[in-house]
C-alpha positions in Angstrom: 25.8 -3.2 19.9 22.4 -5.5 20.2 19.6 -3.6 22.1 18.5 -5.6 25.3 15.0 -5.7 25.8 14.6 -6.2 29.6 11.9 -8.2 30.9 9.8 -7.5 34.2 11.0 -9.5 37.4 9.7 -12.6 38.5 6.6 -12.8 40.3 7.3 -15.8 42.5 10.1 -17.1 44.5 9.2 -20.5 41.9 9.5 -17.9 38.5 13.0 -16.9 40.6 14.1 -20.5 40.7 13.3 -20.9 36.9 14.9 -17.7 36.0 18.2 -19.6 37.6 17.7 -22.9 36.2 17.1 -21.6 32.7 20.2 -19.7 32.7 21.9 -23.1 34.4 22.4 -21.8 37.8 21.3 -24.5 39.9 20.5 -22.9 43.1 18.9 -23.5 46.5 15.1 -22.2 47.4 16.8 -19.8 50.5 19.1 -17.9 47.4 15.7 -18.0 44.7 14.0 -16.7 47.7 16.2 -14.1 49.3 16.9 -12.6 45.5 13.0 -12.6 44.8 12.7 -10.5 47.8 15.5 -8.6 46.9 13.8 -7.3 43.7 10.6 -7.2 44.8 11.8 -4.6 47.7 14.3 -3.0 45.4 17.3 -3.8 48.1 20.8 -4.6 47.5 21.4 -8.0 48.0 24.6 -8.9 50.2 26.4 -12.3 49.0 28.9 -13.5 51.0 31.0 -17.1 50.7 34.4 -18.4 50.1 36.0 -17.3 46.4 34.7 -19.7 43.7 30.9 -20.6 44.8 29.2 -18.9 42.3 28.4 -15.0 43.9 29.9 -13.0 41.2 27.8 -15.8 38.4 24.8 -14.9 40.4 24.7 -11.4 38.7 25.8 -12.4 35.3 22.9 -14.5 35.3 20.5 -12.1 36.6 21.3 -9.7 33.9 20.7 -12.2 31.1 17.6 -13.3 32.2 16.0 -10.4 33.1 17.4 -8.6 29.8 19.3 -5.7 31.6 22.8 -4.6 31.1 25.6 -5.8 33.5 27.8 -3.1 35.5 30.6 -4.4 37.5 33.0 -2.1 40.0 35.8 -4.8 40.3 36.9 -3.8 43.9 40.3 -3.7 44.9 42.9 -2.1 47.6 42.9 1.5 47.0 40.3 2.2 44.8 38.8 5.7 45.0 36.3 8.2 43.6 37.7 8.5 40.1 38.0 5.0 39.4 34.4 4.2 40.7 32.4 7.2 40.0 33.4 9.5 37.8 36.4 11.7 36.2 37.0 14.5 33.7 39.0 13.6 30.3 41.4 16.2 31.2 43.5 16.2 27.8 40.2 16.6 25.8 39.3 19.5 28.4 42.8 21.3 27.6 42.7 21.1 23.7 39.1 22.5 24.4 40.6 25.5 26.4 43.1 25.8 24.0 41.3 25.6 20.8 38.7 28.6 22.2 41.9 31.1 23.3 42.9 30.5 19.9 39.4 31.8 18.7 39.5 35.1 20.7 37.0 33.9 23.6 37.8 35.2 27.1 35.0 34.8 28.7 36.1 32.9 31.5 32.5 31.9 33.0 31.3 30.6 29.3 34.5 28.1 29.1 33.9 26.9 32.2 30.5 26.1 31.1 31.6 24.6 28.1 34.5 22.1 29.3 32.7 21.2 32.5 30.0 19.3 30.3 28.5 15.9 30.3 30.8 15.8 26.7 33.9 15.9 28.8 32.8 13.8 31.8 34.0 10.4 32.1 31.1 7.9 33.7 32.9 4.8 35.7 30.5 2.1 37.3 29.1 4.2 39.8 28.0 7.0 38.0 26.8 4.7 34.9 24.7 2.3 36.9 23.0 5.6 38.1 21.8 6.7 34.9 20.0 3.2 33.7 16.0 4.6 32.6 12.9 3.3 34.3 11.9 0.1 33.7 15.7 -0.7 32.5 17.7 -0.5 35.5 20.7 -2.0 34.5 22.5 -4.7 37.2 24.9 -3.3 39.4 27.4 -6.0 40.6 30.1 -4.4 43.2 32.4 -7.5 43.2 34.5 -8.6 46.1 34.0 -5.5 48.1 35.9 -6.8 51.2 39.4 -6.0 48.9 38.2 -1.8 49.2 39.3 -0.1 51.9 36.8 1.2 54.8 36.8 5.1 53.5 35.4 3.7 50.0 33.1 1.4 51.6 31.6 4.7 53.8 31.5 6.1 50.6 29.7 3.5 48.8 27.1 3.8 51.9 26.0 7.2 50.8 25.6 5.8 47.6 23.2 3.0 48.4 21.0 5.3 50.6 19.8 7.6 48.3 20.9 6.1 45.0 22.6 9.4 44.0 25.8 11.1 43.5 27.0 15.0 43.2 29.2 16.0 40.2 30.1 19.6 42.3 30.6 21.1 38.5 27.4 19.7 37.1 25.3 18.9 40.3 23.3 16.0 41.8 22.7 13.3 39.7 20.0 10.7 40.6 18.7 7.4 39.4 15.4 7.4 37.5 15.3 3.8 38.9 17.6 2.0 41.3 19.7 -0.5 39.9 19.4 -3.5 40.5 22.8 -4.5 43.5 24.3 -7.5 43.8 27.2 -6.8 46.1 29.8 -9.9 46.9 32.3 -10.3 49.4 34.8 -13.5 50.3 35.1 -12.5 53.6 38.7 -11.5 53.8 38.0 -8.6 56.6 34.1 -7.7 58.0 32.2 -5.1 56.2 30.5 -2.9 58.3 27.1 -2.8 59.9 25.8 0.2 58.5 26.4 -1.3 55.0 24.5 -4.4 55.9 21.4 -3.5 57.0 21.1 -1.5 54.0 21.2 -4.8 52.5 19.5 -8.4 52.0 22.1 -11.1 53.1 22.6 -14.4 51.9 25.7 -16.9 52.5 26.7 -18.9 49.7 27.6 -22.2 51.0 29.5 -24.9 48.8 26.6 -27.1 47.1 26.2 -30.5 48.1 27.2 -33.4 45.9 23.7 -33.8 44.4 23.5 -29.9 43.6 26.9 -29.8 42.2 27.0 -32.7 39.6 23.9 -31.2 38.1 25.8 -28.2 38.4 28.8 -29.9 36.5 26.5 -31.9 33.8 24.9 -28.3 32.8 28.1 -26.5 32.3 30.5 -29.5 31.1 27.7 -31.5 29.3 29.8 -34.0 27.2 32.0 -35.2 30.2 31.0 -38.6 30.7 28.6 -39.6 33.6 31.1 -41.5 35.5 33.5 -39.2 35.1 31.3 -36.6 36.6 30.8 -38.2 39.5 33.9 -39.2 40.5 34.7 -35.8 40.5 32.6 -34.2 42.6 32.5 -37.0 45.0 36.3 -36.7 45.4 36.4 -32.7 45.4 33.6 -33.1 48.5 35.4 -35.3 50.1 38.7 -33.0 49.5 36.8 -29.7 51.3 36.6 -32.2 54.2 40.6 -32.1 54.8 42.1 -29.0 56.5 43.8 -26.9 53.0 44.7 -23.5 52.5 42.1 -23.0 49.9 39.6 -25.9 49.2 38.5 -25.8 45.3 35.3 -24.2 45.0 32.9 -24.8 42.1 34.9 -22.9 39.4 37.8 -25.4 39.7 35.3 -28.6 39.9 33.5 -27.3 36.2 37.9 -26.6 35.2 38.4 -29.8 35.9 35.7 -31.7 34.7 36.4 -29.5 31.5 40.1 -30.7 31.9 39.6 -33.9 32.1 37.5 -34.4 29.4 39.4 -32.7 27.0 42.5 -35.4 27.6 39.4 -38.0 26.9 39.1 -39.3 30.3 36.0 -41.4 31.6 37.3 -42.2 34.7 39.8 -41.1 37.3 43.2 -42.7 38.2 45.9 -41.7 40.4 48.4 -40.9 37.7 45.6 -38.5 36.1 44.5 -37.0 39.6 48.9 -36.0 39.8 49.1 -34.8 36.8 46.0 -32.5 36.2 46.4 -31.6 40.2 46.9 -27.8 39.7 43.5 -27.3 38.2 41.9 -28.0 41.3 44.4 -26.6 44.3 46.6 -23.4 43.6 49.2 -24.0 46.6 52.1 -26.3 47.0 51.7 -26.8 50.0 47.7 -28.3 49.3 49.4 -29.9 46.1 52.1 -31.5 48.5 49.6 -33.1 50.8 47.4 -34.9 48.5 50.8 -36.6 46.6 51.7 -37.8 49.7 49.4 -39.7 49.9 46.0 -38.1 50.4 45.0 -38.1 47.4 44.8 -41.6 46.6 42.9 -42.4 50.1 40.5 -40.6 48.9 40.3 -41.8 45.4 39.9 -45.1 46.9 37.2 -44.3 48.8 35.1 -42.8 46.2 36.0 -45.9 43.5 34.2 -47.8 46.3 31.2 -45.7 47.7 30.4 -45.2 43.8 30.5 -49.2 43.5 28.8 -50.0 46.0 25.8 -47.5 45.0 25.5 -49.3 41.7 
């Protein structure tokens, strides 16, 4: 495995912004802003939005740039201590116990010792983002909290406070340096208070159509320009009708990706039907715009584009 070599944080809220546009994440000032201050105060930062804006990319990013090592506790309905913090590799523990009966040792204190070690303890995310050394604190990116349950989340609030965790075998372990956490959340049920304040907050929004084609000409750069356009002005004019789930800005870089590999430079309503479940993952939203929605709106954007020429 390549060594990172971290690099210090930036010094400005303008380095921030660079940091983000060299790793093409094309990002707001309020976001370069709130995550400057978020490092420069050694806070969490809290990222909430709807699924598919970019949260979860913002920590990706972060770890590249700044040369650190990316943690993730993927968060989901019933997750618990052993999953997230830590665990003991129980069958190694037993061949251990086994291994010194066989050998004549007895002492009962001394095994303990020996199979309640750091060389039987399993690390998970928690535990692992803990033990990052000083001036290498590794990124610590809890994603899509909201799916945990409100016991782990109380739990996770001890964590952030002190940035420590008790192994009752081993005792207290504590960070040398806090890692650096980017927590994200789609808003499916509130998180509470007490989490928050602990916490910088920043909503990410859907970009706007300028934002977002520079977003889709960095990360699909052989699409063709036309092409580009049409489809982000049709996708912001599709979050304007009432779906179940609007496309965010994963689908929009899928389907400029999709469309350019079938060699397309422009879009038609035949293409839009056909390559229709890269953008919307219900029938129901599928339904609507074959009805007839669709092509309104591809209409509309053949002529605003047309007229801006």
């Amino acid at each position: 495995m390549t060594e990172l070599k971290s690099r210090p944080a930036p010094a400005t809220i303008d380095e921030t912004l660079d940091l983000l546009t060299g790793a093409d994440y094309v990002a707001d000032r309020s976001l370069a802003t709130v995550l400057f201050l978020s490092l420069r105060m050694r806070r969490p930062l809290f990222l909430e939005g709807e699924a598919g804006v970019g949260k979860t990319e913002i920590a990706k990013v972060l770890a590249q740039a700044l040369g650190r090592r990316l943690i993730r506790l993927q968060c989901y309905e019933g997750l618990d201590v052993s999953s997230a913090v830590y665990e003991w590799n129980y069958a190694a523990q037993m061949i251990e116990i086994r291994m010194e009966e066989a050998a004549g040792k007895v002492d009962r204190s001394d095994m303990e010792r020996n199979v309640f070690s750091e060389k039987y303890l399993i690390r998970r995310p928690v535990l692992d983002a803990l033990t990052g050394k000083a001036g290498g604190a590794p990124v610590f990116l809890i994603d899509e909290l909201d799916r945990t349950d409100e016991a782990f989340e109380a739990f996770l609030l001890e964590i952030l406070s002190d940035f420590q965790v008790t192994v009752p075998e081993l005792g207290t372990i504590k960070a040398e340096e806090p890692p650096i956490v980017i927590i994200t959340t789609n808003r499916t049920r509130e998180i509470h208070d007490a989490l928050k304040r602990r916490c910088l907050y920043h909503w990410v929004d859907y970009p706007n159509a300028e934002r977002e084609l520079e977003i889709v000409r960095r990360k699909v750069p052989q699409a063709n320009s036309r092409l580009s356009a049409e489809v982000v002005s049709f996708i912001q004019k599709l979050r304007q009708i009432e779906l179940f789930k609007v496309p965010g800005v994963a689908e929009t870089i899928d389907w400029a990706g999709a469309l350019t590999e079938l060699d397309k430079v422009a879009l038609d309503p035949e293409t839009v039907s056909d390559t229709i479940g890269v953008l919307l993952k219900y029938q129901d939203d599928i339904a609507r715009i074959e009805q007839g929605e669709g092509r309104r709106i591809l209409n509309e954007v053949k002529a605003e584009l047309s007229a801006a020429e």
